[in-house]
C-alpha positions as CSV (number, residue, x, y, z in Angstrom):
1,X,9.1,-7.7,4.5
2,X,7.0,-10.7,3.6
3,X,3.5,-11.9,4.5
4,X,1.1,-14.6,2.9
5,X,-2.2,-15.9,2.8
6,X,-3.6,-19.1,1.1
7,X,-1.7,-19.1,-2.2
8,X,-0.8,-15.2,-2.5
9,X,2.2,-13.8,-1.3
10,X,2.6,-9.7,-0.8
11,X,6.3,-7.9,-0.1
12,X,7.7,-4.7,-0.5
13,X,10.6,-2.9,-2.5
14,X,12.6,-0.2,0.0
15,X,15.8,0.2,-1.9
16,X,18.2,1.5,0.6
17,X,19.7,3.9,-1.5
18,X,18.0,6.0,-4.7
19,X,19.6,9.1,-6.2
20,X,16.2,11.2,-6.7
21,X,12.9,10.1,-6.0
22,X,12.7,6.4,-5.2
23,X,9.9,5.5,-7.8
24,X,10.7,1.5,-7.2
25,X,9.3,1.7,-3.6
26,X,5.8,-0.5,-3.2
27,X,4.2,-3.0,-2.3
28,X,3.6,-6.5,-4.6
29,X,1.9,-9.6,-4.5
30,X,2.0,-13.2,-6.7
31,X,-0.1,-16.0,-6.3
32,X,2.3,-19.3,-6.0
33,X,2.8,-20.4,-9.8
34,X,2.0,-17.1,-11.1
35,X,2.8,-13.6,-12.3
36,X,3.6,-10.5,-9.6
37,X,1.5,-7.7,-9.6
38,X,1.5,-4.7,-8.3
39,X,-0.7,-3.3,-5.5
40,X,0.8,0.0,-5.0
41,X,4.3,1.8,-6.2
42,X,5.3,4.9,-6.5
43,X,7.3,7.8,-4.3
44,X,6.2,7.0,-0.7
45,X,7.9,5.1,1.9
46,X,5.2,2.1,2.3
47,X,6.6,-1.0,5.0
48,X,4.8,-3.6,6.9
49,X,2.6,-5.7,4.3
50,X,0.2,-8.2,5.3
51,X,-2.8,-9.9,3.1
52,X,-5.9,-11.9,4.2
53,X,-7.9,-13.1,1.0
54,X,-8.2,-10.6,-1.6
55,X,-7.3,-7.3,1.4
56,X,-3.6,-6.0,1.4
57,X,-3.1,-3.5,4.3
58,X,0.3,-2.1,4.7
59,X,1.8,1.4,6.5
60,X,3.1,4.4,4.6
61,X,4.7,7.7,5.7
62,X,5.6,10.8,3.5
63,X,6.1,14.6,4.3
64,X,2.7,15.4,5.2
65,X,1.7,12.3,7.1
66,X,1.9,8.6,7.9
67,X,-1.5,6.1,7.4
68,X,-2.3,2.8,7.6
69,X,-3.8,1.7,3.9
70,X,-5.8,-1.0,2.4
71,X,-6.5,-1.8,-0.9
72,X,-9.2,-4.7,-2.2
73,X,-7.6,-7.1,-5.2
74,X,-10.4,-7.8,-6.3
75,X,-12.2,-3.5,-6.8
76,X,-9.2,-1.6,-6.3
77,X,-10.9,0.1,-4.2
78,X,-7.9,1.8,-1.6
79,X,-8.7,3.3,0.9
80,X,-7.0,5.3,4.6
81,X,-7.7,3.2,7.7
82,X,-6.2,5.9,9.9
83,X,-4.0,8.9,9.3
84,X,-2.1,11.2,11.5
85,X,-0.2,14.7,10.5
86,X,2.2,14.4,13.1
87,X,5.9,13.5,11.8
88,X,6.5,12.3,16.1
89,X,3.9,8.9,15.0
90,X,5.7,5.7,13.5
91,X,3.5,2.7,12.2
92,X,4.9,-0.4,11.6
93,X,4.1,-3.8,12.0
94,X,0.4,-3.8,9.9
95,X,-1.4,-6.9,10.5
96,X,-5.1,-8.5,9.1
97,X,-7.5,-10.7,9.4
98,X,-10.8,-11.6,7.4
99,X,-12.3,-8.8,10.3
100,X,-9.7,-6.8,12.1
101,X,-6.5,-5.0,10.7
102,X,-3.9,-4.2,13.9
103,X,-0.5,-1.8,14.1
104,X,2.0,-1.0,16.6
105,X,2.0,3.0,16.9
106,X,5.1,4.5,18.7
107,X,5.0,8.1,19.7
108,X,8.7,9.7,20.0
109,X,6.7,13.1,21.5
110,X,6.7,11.7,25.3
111,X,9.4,13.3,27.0
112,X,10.3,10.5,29.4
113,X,10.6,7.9,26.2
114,X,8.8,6.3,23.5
115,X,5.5,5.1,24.4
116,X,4.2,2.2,22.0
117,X,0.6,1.4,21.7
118,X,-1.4,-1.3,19.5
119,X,-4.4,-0.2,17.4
120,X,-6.8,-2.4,16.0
């Protein structure tokens, strides 16, 4: 997965197979010309990158719960923008702007089917 903004790209690693922990799994970014860095790597299943500016927000999921995050280039500062414990929720498709960040939710709970929403 793949998303840009001005010069800087950001893309994830999801190797498809690991034997152990997957420690290659993350999230990257590179302005055109220059060096990749990383914005986040480690164990958990992170998907759906997007960047506006200097603001990479991307979803993640691991045993105890899946959240949409968002870490500043520029402070480091990462934070949660929502979290839930429930292992029925699926986030994908993370996209920002310089004042909103949007998901599609799907909830495999409902009996009748999935039901899909959009958060902002």
């Amino acid at each position: 997965e793949l998303a840009a903004s001005g010069s800087r790209v950001v893309w994830n690693i999801t190797p498809t197979t690991c034997s152990g922990p997957c420690s290659t799994l993350g999230i990257y970014t590179q302005d055109f010309g220059g060096a990749a860095t990383t914005v986040v790597t480690g164990t958990t299943f992170r998907t759906s990158p997007a960047i506006a500016g200097n603001t990479v927000a991307w979803s993640e999921r691991d045993d105890n719960s899946v959240r949409v995050m968002v870490k500043d280039l520029a402070t480091g500062d990462t934070r949660p923008i929502t979290r839930s414990a429930s292992n029925e929720i699926f986030i994908n498709s993370v996209q920002i702007s310089d004042a909103y960040i949007a998901w599609a939710e799907v909830n495999t709970s409902i009996l009748a089917g999935h039901k899909s929403s959009v958060r902002v």
